[in-house]
C-alpha positions in Angstrom: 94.0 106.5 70.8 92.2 104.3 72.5 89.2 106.1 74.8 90.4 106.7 78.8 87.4 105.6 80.0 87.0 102.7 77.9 90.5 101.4 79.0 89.8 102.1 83.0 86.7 100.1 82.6 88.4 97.3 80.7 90.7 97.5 84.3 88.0 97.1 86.2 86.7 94.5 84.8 89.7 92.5 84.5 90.5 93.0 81.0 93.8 95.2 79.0 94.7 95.9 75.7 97.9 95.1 73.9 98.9 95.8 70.4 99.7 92.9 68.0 102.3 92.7 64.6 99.8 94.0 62.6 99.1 97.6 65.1 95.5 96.2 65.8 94.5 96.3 69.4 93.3 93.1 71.0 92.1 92.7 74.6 93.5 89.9 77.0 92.0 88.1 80.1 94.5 85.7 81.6 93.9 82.8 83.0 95.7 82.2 85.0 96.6 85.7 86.0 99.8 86.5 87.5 99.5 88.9 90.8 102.5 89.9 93.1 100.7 89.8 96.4 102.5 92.5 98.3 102.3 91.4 102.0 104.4 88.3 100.5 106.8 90.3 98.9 109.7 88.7 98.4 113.2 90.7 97.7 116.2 89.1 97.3 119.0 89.0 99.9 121.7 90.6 96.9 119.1 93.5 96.2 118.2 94.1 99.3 121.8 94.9 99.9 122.0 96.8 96.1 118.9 98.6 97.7 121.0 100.1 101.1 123.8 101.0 99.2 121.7 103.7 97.5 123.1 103.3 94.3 120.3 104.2 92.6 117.7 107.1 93.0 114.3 106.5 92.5 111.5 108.5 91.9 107.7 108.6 90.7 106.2 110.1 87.7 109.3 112.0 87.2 110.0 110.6 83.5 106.5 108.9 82.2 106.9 109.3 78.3 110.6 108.1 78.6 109.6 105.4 80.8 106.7 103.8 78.5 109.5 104.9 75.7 111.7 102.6 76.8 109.5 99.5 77.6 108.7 100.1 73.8 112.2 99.5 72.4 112.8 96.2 72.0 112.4 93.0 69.4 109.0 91.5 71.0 106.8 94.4 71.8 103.4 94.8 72.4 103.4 98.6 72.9 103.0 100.7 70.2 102.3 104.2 68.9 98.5 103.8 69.9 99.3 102.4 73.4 101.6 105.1 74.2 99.3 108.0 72.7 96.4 106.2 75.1 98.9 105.5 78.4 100.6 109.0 77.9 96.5 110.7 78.1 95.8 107.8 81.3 99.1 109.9 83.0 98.0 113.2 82.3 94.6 112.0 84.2 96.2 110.7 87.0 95.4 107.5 86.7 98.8 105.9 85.1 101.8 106.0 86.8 105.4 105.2 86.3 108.6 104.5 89.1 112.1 105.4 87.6 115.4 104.4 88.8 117.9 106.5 88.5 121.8 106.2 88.1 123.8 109.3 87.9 121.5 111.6 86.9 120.4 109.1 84.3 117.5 106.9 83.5 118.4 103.1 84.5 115.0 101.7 84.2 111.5 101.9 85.4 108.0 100.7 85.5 104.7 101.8 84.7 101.1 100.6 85.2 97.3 102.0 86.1 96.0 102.6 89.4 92.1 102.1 90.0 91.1 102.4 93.5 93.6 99.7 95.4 94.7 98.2 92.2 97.7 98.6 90.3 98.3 96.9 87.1 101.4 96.8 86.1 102.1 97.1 82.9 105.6 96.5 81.4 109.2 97.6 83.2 112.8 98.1 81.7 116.6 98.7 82.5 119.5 100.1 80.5 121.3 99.1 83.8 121.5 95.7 85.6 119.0 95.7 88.7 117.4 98.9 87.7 114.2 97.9 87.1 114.2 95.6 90.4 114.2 98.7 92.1 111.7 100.4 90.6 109.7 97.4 91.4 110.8 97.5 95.0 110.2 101.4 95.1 106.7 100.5 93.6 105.9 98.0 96.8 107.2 99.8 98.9 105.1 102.8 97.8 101.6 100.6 97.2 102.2 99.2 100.7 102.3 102.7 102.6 98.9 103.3 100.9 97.2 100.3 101.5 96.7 99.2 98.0 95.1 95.7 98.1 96.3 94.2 94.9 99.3 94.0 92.6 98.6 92.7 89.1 101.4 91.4 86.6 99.5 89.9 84.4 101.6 86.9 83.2 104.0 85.0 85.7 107.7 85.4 84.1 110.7 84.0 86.2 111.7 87.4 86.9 108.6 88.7 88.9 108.5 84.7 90.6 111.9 86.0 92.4 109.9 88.2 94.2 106.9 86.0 94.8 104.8 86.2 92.2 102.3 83.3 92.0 99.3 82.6 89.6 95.8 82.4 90.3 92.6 81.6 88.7 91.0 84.1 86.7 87.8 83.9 88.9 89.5 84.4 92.1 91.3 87.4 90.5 88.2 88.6 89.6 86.9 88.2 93.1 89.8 89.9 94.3 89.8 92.7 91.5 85.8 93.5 92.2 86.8 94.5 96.1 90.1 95.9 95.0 88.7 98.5 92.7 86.7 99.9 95.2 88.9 100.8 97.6 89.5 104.5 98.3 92.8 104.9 97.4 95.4 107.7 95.8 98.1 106.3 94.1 
């Protein structure tokens, strides 16, 4: 398991860990860095509608393990047994977090990520139904908005998080931003 502190610092400074083919754990510091900045927040006009239909429950920290779980089944992973032994001790410190979406009574999809000060780094998401995970991600906003968080990290720009208006930076300006970010006095 990788150490707590160790992997709040590497947050702090910018830095994650992800696991590679061969179970060893490297560290990554994009640059560009992808950041979803949340008073730009974009949501689609079809998921806003999906969203007042209330078709889907969501909640927070309801269903961590089975969250990060999920975001570990697939082909191209980057999570594995040591990630989720080190995330699953992060959640029982408070520090990471996951949003579920909820379908019947059942798991559709969620996120989950860290929180450090008015940070959140997001960290990987999943659905077992369409649109799922878009919700959580909505939910997520909606929740780092009504506590003033400052900053929304993705990470890497994918197609699916430009939807919503995620943009790329420069690794030194995310670092500016990051350094005031952490800071902040914030409760996730």
């Amino acid at each position: 398991m990788i150490d707590p502190e160790l992997l709040l610092q590497g947050y702090r400074l910018g830095v994650f860990p992800m696991a590679m083919e061969d179970d060893s754990i490297q560290w990554f510091s994009p640059d560009p860095r992808a950041i979803l900045p949340l008073e730009d927040f974009h949501v689609p006009h079809a998921l806003r509608r999906l969203v007042s239909k209330k078709v889907f429950a969501t909640t927070i920290n309801n269903a961590f393990s089975k969250v990060i779980e999920a975001c570990a089944k697939r082909e191209d992973t980057w999570i594995n047994l040591e990630i989720i032994e080190s995330y699953m001790r992060l959640h029982q410190l408070g520090c990471a977090h996951s949003v579920e979406a909820w379908k019947q009574g059942k798991l559709a999809g969620g996120l989950y990520g860290v929180a450090v000060g008015g940070v959140f780094f997001g960290e990987s998401m999943f659905h077992h139904v369409t649109d799922a995970s878009k919700i959580a991600l909505v939910a997520l906003v909606e929740h780092l908005r009504a506590r003033k968080f400052a900053l929304l990290d993705t990470q890497w720009l994918t197609p699916h998080l430009q939807q919503f208006g995620g943009i790329e930076i420069s690794r030194d300006y995310y670092l500016r931003l990051l350094r005031k970010a952490v800071e902040l006095p914030r409760e996730f």
